[in-house]
C-alpha atoms as an extended CHARMM CRD file, in Angstrom:
* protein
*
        56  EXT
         1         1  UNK       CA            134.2890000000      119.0860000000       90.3520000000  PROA      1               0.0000000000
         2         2  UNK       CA            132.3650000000      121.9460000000       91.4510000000  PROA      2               0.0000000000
         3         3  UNK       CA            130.1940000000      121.9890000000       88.4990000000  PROA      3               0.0000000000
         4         4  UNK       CA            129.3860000000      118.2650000000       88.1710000000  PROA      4               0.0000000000
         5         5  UNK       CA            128.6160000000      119.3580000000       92.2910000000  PROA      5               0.0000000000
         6         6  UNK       CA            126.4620000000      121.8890000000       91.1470000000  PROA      6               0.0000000000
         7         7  UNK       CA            124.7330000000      120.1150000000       88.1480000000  PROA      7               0.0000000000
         8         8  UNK       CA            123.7860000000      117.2900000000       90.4530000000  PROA      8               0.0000000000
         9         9  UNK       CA            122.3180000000      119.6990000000       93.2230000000  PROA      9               0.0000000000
        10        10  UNK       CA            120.1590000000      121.4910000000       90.5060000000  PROA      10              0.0000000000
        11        11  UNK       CA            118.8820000000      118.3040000000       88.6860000000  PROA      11              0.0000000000
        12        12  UNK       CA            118.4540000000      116.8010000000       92.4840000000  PROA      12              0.0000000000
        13        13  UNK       CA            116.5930000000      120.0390000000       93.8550000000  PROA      13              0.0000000000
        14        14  UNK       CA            114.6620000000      120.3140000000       90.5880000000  PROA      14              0.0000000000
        15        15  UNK       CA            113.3410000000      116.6520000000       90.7860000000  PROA      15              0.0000000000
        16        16  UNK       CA            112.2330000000      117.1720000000       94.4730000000  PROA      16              0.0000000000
        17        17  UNK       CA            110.6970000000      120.2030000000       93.2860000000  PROA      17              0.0000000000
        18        18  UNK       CA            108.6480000000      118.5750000000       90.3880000000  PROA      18              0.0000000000
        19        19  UNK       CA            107.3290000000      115.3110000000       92.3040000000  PROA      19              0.0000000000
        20        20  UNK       CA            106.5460000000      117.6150000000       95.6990000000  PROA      20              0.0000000000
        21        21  UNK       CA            104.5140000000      120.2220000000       93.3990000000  PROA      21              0.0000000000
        22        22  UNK       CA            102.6220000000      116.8020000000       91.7960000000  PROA      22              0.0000000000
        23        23  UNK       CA            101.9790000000      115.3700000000       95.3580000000  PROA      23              0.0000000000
        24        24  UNK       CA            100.6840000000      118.9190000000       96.4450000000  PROA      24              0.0000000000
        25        25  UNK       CA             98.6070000000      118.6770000000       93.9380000000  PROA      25              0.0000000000
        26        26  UNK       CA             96.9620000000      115.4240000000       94.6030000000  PROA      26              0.0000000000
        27        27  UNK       CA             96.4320000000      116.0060000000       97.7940000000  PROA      27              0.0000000000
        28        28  UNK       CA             94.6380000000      119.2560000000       97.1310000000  PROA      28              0.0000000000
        29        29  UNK       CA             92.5500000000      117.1990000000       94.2730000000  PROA      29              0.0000000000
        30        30  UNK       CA             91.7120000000      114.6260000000       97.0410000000  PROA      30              0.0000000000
        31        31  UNK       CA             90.5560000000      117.3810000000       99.6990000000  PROA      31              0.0000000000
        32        32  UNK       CA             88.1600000000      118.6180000000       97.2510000000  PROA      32              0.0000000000
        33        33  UNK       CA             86.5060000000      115.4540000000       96.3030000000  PROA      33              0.0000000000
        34        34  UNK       CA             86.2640000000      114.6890000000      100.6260000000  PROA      34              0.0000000000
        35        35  UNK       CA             84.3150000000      118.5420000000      100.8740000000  PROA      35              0.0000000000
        36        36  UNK       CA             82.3510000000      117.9220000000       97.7060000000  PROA      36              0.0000000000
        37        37  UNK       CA             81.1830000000      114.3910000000       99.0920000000  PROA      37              0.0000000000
        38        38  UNK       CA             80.4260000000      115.3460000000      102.1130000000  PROA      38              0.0000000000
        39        39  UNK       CA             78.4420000000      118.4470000000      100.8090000000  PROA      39              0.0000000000
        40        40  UNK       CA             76.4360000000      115.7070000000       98.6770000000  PROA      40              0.0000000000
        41        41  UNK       CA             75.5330000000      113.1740000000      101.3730000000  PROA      41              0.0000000000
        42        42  UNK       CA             74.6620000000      116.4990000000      103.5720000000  PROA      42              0.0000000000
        43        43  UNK       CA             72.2730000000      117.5230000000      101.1160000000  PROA      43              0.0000000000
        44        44  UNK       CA             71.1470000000      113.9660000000      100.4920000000  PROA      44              0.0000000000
        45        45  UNK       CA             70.2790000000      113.5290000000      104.3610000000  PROA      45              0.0000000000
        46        46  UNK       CA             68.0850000000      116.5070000000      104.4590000000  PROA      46              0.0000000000
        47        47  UNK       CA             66.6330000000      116.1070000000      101.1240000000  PROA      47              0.0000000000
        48        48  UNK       CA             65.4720000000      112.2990000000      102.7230000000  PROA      48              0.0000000000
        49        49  UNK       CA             64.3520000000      114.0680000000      106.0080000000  PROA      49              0.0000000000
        50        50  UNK       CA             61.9970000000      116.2790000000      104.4800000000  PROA      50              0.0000000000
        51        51  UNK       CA             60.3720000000      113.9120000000      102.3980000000  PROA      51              0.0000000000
        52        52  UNK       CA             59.2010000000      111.5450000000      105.5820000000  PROA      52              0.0000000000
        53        53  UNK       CA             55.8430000000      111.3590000000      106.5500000000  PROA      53              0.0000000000
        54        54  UNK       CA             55.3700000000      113.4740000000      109.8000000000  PROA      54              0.0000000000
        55        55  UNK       CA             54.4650000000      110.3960000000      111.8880000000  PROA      55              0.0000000000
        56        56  UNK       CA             57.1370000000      108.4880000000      111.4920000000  PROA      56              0.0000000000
């Protein structure tokens, strides 16, 4: 009993383990693509602003 106990708690922990590592690593995946799309419309915004004419 204790072992079928035990096997169950390590296959149990193990699978929480597995899929909270994966999520972890979406969500880090995801963060980067926000800060690197940001960076690019950032850099697209003052790339357009220094290309207007100075009157307008």
């Amino acid at each position: 009993m204790v072992l079928a106990a035990s096997e169950a708690f390590a296959k149990t922990f193990g699978l929480i383990v597995t899929f909270g590592g994966i999520g972890v690593v979406v969500n880090v995946i995801i963060v980067y693509i926000v800060v690197q799309v940001r960076g690019e419309r950032r850099q697209n915004e003052e790339l357009l602003s220094s290309r207007k004419p100075p009157g307008s």
